[in-house]
PQR file with spaces between the fields and no chain letter, atoms N, CA, C, O and H, PARSE charges and radii, in Angstrom:
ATOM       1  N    UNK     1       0.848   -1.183    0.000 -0.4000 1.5000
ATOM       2  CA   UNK     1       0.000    0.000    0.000 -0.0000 2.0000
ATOM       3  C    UNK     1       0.894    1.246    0.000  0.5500 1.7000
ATOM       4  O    UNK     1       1.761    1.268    0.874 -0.5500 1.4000
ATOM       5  N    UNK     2       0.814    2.386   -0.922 -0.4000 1.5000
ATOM       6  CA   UNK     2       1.655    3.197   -1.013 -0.0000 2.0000
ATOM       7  C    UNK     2       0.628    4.757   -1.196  0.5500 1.7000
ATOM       8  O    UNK     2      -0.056    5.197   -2.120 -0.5500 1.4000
ATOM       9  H    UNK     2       0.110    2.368   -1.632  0.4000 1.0000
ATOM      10  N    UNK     3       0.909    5.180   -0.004 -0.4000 1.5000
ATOM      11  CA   UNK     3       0.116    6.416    0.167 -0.0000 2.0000
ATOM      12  C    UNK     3       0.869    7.707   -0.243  0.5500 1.7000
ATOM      13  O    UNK     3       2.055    7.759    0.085 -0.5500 1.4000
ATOM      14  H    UNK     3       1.465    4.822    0.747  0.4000 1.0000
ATOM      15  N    UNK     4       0.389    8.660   -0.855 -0.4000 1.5000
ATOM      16  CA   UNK     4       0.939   10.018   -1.351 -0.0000 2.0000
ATOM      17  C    UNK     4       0.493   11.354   -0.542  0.5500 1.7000
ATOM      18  O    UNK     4      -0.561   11.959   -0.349 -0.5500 1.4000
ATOM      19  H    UNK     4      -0.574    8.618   -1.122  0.4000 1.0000
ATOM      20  N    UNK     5       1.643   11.469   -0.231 -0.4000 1.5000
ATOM      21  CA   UNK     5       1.747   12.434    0.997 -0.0000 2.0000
ATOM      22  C    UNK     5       1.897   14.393    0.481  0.5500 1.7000
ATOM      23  O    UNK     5       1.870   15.458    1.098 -0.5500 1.4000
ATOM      24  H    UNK     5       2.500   10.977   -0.388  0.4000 1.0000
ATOM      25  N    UNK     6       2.064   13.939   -1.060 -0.4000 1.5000
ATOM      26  CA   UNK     6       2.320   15.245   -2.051 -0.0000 2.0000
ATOM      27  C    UNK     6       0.913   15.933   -1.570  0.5500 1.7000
ATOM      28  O    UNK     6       1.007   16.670   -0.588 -0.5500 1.4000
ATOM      29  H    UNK     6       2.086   13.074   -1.561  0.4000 1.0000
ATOM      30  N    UNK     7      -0.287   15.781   -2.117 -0.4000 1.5000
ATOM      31  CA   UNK     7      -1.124   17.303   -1.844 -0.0000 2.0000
ATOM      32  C    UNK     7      -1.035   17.772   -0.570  0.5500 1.7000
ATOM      33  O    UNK     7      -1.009   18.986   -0.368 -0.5500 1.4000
ATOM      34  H    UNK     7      -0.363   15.182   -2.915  0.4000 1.0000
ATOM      35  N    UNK     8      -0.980   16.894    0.418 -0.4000 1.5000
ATOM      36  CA   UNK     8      -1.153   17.075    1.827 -0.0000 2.0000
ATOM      37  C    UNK     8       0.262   18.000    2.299  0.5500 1.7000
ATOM      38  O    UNK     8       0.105   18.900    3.124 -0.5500 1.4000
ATOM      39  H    UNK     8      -1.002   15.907    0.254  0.4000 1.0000
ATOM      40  N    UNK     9       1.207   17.810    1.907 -0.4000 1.5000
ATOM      41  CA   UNK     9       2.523   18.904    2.106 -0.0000 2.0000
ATOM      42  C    UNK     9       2.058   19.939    0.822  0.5500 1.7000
ATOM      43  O    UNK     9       2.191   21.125    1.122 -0.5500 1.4000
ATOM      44  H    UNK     9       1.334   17.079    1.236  0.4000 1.0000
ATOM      45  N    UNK    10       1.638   19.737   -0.289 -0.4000 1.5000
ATOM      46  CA   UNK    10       1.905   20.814   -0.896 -0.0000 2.0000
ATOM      47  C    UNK    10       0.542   21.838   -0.397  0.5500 1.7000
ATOM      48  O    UNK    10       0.564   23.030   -0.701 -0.5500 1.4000
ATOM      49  H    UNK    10       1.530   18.773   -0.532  0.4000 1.0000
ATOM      50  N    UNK    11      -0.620   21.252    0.388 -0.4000 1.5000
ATOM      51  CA   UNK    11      -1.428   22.558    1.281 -0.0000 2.0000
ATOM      52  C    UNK    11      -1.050   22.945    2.508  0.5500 1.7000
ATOM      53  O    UNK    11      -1.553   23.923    3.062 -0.5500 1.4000
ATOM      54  H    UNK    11      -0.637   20.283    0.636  0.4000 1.0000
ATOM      55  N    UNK    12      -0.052   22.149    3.083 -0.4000 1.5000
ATOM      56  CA   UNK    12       0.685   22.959    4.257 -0.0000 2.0000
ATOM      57  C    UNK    12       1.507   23.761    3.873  0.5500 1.7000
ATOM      58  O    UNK    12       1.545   24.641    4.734 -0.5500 1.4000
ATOM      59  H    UNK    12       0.357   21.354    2.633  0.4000 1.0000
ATOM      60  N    UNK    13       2.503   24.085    2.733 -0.4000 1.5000
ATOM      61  CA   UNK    13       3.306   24.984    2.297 -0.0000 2.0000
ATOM      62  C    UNK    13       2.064   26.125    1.722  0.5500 1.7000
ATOM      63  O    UNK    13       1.906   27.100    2.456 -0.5500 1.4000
ATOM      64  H    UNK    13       2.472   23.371    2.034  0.4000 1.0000
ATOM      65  N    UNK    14       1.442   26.075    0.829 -0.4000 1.5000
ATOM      66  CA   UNK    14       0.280   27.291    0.607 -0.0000 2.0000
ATOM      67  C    UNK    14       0.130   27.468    1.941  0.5500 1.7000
ATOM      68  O    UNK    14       0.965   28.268    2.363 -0.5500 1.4000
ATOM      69  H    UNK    14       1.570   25.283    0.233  0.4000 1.0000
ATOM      70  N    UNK    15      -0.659   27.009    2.848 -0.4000 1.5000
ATOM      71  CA   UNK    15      -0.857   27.421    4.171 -0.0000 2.0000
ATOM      72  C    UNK    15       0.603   28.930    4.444  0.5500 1.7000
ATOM      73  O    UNK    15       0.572   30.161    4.457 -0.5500 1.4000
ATOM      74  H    UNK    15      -1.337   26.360    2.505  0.4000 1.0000
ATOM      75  N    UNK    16       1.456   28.086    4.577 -0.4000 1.5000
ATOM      76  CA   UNK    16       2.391   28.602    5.392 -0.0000 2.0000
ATOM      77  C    UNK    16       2.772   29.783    4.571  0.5500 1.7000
ATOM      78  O    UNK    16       2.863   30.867    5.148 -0.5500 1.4000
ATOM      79  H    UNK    16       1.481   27.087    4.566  0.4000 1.0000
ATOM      80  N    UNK    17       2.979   29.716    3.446 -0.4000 1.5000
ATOM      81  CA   UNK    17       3.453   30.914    2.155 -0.0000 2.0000
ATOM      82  C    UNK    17       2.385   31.981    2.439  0.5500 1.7000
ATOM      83  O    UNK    17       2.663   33.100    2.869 -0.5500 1.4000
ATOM      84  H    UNK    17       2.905   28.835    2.977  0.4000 1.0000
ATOM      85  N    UNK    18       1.339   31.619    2.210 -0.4000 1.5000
ATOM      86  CA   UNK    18      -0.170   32.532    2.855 -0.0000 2.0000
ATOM      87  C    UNK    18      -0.048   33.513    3.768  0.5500 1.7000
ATOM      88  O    UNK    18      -0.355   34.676    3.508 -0.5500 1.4000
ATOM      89  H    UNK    18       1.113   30.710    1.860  0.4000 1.0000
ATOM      90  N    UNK    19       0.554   33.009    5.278 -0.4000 1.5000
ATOM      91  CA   UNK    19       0.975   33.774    6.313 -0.0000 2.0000
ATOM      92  C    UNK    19       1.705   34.691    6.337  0.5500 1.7000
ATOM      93  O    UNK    19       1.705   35.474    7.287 -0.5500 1.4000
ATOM      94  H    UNK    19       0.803   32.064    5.489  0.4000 1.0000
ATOM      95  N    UNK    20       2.610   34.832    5.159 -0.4000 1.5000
ATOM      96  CA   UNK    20       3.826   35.932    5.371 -0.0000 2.0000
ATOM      97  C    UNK    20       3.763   36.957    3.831  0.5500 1.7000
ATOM      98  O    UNK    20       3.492   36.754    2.648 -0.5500 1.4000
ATOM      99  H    UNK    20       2.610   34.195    4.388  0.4000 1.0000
ATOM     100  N    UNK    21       4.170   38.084    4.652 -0.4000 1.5000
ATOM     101  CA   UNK    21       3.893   39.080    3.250 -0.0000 2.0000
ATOM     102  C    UNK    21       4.656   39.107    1.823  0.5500 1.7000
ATOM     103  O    UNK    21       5.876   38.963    1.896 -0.5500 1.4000
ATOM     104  H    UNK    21       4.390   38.248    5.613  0.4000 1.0000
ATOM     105  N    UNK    22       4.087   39.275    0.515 -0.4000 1.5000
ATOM     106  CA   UNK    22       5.122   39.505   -0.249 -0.0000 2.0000
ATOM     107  C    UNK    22       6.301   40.234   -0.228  0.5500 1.7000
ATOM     108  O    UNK    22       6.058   41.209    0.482 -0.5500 1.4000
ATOM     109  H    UNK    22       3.095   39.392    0.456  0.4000 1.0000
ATOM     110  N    UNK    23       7.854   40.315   -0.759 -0.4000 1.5000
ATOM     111  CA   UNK    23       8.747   40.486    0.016 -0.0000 2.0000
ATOM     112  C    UNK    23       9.452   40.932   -1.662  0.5500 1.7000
ATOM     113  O    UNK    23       8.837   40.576   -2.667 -0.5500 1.4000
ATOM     114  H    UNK    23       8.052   39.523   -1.336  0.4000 1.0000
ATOM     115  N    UNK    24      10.503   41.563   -1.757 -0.4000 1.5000
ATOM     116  CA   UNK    24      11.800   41.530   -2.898 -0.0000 2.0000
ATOM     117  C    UNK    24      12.857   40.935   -2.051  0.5500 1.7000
ATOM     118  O    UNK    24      13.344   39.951   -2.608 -0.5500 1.4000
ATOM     119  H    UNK    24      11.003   41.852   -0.941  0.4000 1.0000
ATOM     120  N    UNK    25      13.193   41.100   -1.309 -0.4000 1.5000
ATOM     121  CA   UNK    25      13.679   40.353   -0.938 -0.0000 2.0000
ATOM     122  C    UNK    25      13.801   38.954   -0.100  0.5500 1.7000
ATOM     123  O    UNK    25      12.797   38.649    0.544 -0.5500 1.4000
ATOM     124  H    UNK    25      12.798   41.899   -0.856  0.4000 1.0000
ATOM     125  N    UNK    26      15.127   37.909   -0.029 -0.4000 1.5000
ATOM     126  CA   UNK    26      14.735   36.572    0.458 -0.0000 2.0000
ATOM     127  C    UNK    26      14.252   36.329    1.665  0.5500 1.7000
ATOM     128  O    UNK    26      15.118   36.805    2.399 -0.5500 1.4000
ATOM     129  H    UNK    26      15.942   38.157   -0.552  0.4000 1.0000
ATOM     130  N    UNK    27      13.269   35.811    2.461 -0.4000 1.5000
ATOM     131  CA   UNK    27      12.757   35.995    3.891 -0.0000 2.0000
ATOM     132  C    UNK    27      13.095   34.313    3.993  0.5500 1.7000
ATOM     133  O    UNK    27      12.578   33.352    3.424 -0.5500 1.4000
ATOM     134  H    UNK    27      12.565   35.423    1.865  0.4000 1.0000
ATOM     135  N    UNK    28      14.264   34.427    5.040 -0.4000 1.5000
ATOM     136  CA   UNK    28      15.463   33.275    5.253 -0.0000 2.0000
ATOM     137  C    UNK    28      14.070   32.565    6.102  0.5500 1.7000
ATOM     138  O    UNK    28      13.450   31.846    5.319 -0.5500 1.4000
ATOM     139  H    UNK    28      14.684   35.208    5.502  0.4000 1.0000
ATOM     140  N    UNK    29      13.566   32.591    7.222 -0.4000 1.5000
ATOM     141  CA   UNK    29      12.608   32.086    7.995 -0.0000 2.0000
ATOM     142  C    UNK    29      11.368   31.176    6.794  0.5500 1.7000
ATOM     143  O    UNK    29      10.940   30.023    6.836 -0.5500 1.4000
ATOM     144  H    UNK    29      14.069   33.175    7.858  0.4000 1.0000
ATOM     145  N    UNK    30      11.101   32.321    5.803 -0.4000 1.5000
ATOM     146  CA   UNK    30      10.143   31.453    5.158 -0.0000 2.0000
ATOM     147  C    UNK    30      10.756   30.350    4.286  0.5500 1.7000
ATOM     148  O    UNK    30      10.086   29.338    4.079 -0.5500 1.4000
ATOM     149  H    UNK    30      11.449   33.257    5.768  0.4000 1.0000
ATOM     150  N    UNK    31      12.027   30.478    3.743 -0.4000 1.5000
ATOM     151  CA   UNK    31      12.385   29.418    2.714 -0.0000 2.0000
ATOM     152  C    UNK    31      13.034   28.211    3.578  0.5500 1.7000
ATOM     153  O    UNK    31      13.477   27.274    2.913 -0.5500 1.4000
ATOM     154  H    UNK    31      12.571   31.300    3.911  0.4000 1.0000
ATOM     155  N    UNK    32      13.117   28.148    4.697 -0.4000 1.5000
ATOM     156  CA   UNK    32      13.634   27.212    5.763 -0.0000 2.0000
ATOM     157  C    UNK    32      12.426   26.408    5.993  0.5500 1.7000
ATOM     158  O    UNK    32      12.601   25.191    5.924 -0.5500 1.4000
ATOM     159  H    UNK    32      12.757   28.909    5.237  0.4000 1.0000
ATOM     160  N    UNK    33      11.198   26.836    6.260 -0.4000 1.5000
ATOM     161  CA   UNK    33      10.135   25.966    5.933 -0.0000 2.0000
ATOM     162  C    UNK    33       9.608   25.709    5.102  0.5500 1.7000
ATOM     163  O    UNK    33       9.008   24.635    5.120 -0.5500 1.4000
ATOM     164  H    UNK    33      11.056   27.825    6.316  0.4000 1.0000
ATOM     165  N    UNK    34       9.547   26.594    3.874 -0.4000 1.5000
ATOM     166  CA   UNK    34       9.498   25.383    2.712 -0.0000 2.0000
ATOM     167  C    UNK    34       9.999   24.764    1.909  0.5500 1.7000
ATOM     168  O    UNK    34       9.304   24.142    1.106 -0.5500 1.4000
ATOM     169  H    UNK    34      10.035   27.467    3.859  0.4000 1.0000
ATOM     170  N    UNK    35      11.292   24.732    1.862 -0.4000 1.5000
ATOM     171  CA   UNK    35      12.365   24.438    0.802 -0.0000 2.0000
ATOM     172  C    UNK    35      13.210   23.199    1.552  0.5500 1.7000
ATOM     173  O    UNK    35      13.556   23.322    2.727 -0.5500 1.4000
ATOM     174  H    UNK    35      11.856   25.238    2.515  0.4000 1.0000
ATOM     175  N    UNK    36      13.482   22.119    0.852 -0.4000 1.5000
ATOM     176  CA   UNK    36      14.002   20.713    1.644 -0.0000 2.0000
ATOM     177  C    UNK    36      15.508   21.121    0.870  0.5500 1.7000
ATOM     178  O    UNK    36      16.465   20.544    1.388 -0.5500 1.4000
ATOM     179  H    UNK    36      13.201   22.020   -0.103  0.4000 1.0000
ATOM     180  N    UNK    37      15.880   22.109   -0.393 -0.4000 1.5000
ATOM     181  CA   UNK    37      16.991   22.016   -0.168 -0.0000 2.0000
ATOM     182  C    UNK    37      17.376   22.934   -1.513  0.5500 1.7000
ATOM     183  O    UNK    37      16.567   22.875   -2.439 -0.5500 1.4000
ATOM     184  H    UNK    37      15.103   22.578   -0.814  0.4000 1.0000
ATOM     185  N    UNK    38      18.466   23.712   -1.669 -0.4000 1.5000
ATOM     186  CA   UNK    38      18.851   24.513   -2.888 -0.0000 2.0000
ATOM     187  C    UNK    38      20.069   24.235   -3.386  0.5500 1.7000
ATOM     188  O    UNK    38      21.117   24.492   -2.793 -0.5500 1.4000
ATOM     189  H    UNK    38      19.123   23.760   -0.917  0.4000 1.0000
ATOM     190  N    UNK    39      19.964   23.542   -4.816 -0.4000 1.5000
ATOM     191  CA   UNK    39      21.398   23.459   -5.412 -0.0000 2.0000
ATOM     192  C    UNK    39      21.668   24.504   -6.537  0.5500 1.7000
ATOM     193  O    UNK    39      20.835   25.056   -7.256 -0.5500 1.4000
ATOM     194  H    UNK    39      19.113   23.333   -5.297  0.4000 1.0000
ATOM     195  N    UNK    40      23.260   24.675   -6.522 -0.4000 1.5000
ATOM     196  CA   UNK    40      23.714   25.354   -7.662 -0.0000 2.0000
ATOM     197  C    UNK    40      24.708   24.485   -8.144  0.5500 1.7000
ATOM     198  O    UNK    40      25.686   24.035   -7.548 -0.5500 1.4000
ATOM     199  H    UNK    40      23.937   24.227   -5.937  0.4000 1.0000
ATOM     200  N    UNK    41      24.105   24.201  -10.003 -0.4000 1.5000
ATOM     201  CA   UNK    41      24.686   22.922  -10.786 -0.0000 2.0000
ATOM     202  C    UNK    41      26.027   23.644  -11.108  0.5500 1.7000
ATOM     203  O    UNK    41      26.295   24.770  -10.689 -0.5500 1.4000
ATOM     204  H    UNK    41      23.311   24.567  -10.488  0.4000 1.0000
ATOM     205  N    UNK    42      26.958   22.786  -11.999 -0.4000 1.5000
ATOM     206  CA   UNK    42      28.048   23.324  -12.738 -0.0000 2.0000
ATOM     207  C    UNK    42      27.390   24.503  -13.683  0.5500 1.7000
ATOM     208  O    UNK    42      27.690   25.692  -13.791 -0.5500 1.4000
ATOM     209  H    UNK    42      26.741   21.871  -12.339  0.4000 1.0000
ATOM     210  N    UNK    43      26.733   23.986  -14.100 -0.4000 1.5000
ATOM     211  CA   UNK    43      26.118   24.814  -15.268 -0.0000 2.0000
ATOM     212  C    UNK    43      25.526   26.229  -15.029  0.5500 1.7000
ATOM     213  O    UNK    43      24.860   26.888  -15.828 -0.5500 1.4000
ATOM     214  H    UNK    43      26.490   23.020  -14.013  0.4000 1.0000
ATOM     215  N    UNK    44      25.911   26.571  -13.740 -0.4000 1.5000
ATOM     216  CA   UNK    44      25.096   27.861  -13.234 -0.0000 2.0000
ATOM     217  C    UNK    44      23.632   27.750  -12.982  0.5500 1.7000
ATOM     218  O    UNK    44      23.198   28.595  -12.199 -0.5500 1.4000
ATOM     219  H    UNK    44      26.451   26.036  -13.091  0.4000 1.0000
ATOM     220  N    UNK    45      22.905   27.033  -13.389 -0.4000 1.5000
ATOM     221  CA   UNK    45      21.629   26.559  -12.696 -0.0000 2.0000
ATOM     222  C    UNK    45      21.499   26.519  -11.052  0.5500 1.7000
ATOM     223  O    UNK    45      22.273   26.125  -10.179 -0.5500 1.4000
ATOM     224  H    UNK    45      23.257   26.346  -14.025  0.4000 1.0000
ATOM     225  N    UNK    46      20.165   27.106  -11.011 -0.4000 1.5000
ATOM     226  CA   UNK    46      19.944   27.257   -9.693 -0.0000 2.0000
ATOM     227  C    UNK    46      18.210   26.862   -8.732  0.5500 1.7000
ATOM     228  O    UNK    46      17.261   27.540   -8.338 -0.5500 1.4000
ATOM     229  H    UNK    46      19.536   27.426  -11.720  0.4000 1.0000
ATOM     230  N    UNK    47      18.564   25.497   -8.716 -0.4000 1.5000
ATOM     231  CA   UNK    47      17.708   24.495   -8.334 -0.0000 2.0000
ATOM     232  C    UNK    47      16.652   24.858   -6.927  0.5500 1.7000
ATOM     233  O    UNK    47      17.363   24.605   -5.955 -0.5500 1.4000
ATOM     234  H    UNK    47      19.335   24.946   -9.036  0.4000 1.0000
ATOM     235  N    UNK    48      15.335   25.317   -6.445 -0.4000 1.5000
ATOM     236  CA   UNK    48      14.811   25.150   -5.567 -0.0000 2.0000
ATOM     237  C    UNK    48      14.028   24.030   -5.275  0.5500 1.7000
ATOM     238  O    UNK    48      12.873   24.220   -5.657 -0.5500 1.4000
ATOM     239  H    UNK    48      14.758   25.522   -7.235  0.4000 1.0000
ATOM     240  N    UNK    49      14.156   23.180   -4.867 -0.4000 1.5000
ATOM     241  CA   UNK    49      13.707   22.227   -4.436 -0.0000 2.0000
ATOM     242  C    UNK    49      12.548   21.908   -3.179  0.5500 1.7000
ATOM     243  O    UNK    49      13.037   21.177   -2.318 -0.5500 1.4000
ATOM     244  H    UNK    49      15.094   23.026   -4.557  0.4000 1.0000
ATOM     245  N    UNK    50      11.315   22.255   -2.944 -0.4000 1.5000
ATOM     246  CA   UNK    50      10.379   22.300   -2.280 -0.0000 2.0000
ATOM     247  C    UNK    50      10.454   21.036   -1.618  0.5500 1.7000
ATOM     248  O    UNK    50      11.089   20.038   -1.961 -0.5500 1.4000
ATOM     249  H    UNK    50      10.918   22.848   -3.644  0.4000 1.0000
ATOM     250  N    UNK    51       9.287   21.318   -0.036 -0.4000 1.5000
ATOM     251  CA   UNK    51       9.407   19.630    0.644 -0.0000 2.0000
ATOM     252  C    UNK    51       8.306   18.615   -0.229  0.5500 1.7000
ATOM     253  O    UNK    51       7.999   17.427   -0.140 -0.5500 1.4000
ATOM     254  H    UNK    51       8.771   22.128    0.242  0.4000 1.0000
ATOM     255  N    UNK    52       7.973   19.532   -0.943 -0.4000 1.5000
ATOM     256  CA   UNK    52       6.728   18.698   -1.418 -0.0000 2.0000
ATOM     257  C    UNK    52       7.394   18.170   -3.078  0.5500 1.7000
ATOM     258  O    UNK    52       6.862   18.379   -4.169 -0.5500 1.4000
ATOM     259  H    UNK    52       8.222   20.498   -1.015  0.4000 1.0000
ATOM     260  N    UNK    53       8.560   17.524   -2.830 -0.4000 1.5000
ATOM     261  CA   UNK    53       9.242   17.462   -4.258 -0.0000 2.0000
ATOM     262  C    UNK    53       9.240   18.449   -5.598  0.5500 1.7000
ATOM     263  O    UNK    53       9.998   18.027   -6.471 -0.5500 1.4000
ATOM     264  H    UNK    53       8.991   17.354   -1.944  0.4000 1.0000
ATOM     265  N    UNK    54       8.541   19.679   -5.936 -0.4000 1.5000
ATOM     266  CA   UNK    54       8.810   20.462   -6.480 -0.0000 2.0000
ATOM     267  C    UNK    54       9.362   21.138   -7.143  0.5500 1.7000
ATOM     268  O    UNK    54       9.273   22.087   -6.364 -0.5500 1.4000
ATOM     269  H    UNK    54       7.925   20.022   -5.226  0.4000 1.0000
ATOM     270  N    UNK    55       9.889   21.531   -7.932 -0.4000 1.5000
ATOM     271  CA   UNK    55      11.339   22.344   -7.802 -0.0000 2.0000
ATOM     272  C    UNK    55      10.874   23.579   -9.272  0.5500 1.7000
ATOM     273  O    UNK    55      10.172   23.469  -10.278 -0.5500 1.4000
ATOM     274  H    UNK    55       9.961   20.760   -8.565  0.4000 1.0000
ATOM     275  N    UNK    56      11.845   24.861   -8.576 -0.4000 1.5000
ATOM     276  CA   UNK    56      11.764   25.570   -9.954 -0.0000 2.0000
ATOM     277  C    UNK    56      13.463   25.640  -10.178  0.5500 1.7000
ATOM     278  O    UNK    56      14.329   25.080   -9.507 -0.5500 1.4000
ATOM     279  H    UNK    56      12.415   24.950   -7.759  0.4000 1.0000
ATOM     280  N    UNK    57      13.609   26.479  -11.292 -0.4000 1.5000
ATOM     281  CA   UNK    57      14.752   26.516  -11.558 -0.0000 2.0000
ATOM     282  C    UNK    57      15.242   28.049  -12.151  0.5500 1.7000
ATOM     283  O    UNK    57      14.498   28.952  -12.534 -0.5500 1.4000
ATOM     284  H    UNK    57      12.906   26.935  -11.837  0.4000 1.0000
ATOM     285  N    UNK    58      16.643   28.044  -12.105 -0.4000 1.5000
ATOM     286  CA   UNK    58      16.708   29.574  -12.299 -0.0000 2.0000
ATOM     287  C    UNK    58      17.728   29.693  -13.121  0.5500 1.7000
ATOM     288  O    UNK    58      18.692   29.164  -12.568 -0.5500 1.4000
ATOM     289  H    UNK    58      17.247   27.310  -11.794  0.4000 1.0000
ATOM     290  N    UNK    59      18.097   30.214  -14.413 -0.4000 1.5000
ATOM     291  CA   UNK    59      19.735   30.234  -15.230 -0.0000 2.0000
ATOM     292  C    UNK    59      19.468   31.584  -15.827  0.5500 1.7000
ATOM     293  O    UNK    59      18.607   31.905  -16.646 -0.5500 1.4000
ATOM     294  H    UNK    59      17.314   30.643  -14.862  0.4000 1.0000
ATOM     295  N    UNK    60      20.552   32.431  -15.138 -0.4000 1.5000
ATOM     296  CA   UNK    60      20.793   33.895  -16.099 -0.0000 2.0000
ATOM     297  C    UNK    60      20.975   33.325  -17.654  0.5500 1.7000
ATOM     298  O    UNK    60      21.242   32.230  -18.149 -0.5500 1.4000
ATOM     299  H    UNK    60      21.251   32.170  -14.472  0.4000 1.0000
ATOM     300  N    UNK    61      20.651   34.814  -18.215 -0.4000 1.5000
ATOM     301  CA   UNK    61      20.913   34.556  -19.825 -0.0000 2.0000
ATOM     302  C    UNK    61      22.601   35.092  -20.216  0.5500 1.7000
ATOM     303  O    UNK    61      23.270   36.068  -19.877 -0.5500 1.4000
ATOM     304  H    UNK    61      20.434   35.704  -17.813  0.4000 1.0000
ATOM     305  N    UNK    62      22.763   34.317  -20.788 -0.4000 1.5000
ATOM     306  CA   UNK    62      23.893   34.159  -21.349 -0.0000 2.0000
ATOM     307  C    UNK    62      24.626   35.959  -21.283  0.5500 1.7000
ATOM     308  O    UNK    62      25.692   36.407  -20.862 -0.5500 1.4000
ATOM     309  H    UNK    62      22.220   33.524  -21.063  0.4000 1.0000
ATOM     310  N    UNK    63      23.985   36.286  -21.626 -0.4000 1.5000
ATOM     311  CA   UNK    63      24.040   38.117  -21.865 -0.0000 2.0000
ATOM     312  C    UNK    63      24.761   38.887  -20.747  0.5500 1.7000
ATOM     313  O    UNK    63      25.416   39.928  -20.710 -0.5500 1.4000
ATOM     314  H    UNK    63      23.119   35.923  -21.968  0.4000 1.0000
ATOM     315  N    UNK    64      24.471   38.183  -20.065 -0.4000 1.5000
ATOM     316  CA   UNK    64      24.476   38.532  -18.067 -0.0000 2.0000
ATOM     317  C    UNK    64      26.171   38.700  -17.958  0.5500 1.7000
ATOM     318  O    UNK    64      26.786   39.701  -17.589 -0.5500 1.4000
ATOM     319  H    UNK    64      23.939   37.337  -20.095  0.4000 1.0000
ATOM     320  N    UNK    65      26.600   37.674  -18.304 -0.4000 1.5000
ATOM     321  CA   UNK    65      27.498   36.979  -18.103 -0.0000 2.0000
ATOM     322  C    UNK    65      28.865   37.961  -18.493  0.5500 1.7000
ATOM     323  O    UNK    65      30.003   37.506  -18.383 -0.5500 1.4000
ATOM     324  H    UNK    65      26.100   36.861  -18.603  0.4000 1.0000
């Protein structure tokens, strides 16, 4: 029997994101509860990884550089 625990974390993170104001800048307290972990690849990629398996991703444009 294999139960999925994904919607049930991904409405406690809405929950919790809900509570705190929009921001420009990073609010260290909020990404500590929802983020299980952040990598930066070789490739300059920049991985957020949610507890609820998730992830977005982030790569400047070449231009940047």
């Amino acid at each position: 029997c294999t139960f999925d625990m994904t919607p049930y974390i991904t409405a406690e993170l809405k929950a919790t994101v809900k509570r705190y104001e929009p921001s420009d800048t990073v609010n260290m307290e909020l990404l500590k509860l929802i983020a299980d972990r952040i990598v930066v690849g070789a490739d300059k990629k920049i991985f957020v990884i949610f507890k609820n398996g998730k992830r977005i991703t982030y790569k400047e444009n070449d231009a940047d550089e």
